[in-house]
C-alpha positions in Angstrom: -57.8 -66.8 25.0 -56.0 -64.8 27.3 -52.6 -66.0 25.5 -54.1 -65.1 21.8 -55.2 -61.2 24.0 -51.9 -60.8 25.6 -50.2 -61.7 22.1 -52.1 -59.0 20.5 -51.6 -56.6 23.3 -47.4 -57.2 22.6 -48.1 -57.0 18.9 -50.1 -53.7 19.5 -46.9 -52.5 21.3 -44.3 -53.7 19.3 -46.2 -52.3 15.8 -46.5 -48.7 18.1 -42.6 -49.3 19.2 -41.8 -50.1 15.4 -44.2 -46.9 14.1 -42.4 -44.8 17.2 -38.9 -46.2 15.6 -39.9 -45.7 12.1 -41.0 -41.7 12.8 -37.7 -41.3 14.3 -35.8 -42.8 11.6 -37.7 -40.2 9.6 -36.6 -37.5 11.3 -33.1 -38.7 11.3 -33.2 -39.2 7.9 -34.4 -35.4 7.5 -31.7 -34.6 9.9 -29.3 -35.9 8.0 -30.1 -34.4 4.7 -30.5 -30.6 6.7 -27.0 -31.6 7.9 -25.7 -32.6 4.7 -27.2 -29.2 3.1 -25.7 -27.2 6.1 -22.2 -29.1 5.1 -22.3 -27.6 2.1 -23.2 -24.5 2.6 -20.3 -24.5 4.9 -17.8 -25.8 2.1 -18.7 -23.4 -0.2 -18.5 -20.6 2.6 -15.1 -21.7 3.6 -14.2 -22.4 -0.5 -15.7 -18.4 -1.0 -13.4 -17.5 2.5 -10.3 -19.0 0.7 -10.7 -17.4 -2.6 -10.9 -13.8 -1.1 -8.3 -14.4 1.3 -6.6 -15.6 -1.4 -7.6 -11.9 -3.5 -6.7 -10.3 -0.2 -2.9 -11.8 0.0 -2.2 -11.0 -3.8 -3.4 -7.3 -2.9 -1.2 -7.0 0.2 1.3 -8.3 -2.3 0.9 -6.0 -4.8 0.7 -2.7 -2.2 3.9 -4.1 -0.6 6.0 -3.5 -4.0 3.9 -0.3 -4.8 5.0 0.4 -1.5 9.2 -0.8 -1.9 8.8 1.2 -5.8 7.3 4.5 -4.0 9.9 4.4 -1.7 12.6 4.2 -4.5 11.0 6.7 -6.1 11.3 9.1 -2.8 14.7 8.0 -2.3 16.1 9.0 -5.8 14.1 12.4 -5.9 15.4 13.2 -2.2 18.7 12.2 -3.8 18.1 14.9 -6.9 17.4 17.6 -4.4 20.2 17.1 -2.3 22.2 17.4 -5.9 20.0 20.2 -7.1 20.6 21.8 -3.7 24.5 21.4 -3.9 24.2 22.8 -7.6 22.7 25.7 -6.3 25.2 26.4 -3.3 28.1 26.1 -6.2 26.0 28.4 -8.2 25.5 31.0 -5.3 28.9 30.8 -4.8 30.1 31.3 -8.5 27.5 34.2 -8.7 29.3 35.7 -5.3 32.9 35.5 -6.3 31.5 37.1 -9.7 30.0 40.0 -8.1 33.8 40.4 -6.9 35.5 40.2 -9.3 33.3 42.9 -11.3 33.2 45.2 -8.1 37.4 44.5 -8.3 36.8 45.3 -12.1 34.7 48.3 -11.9 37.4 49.3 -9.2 40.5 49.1 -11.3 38.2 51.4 -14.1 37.9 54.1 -11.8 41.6 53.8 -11.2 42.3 54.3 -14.4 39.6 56.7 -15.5 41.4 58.8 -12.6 44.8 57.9 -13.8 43.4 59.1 -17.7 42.1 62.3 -15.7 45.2 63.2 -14.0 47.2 62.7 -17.2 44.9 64.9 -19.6 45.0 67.2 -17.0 48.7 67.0 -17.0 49.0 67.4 -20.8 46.6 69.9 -21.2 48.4 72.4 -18.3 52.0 71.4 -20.1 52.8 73.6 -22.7 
């Protein structure tokens, strides 16, 4: 009798060790599915991450030759105003040695309007 008692008393443990094991399992097996969830949230975040730094990249990309083409741009219109501005130095200069030559011009008319004075002054005393 006290064999058959003591069995039951080991059964009684091992069937609350196996329920103990079996709750645990349980909650590793919930564990496991969390994790698994938690995995793929973090795939799809790190996918999402790729993709836009992916985007990001292509738009650095694209600003970097916006970038290079502005700066041709700049370069060839600071090229047309350094032509522009030499243009305009020849022009000043053409405009300056015009004024001369009309002030030499207007010069050489007096001259002779004083010359054509002088002579119909001339004629008109000789008899």
């Amino acid at each position: 009798m006290a064999v058959q008692r003591w069995t039951d008393e080991m059964l009684d443990a091992l069937s609350s060790d196996v329920a103990a094991i079996q709750l645990t399992l349980a909650q590793v097996a919930d564990l496991q599915v969390d994790l698994a969830r938690a995995m793929g949230r973090v795939a799809e975040s790190q996918s999402r991450s790729e993709r836009e730094l992916s985007e990001a990249r292509s738009q650095i990309r694209g600003l970097a030759l916006g970038q290079s083409r502005l700066q041709e741009s700049m370069a060839e219109i600071q090229a047309e105003v350094r032509a522009l501005t030499a243009g305009q130095a020849r022009m000043q200069e053409a405009i300056t040695e015009s004024q001369a030559m009309i002030r030499t011009l207007a010069a050489g008319q007096e001259q002779q309007q004083r010359i054509l004075e002088q002579l119909m002054r001339r004629s008109s005393d000789s008899p």
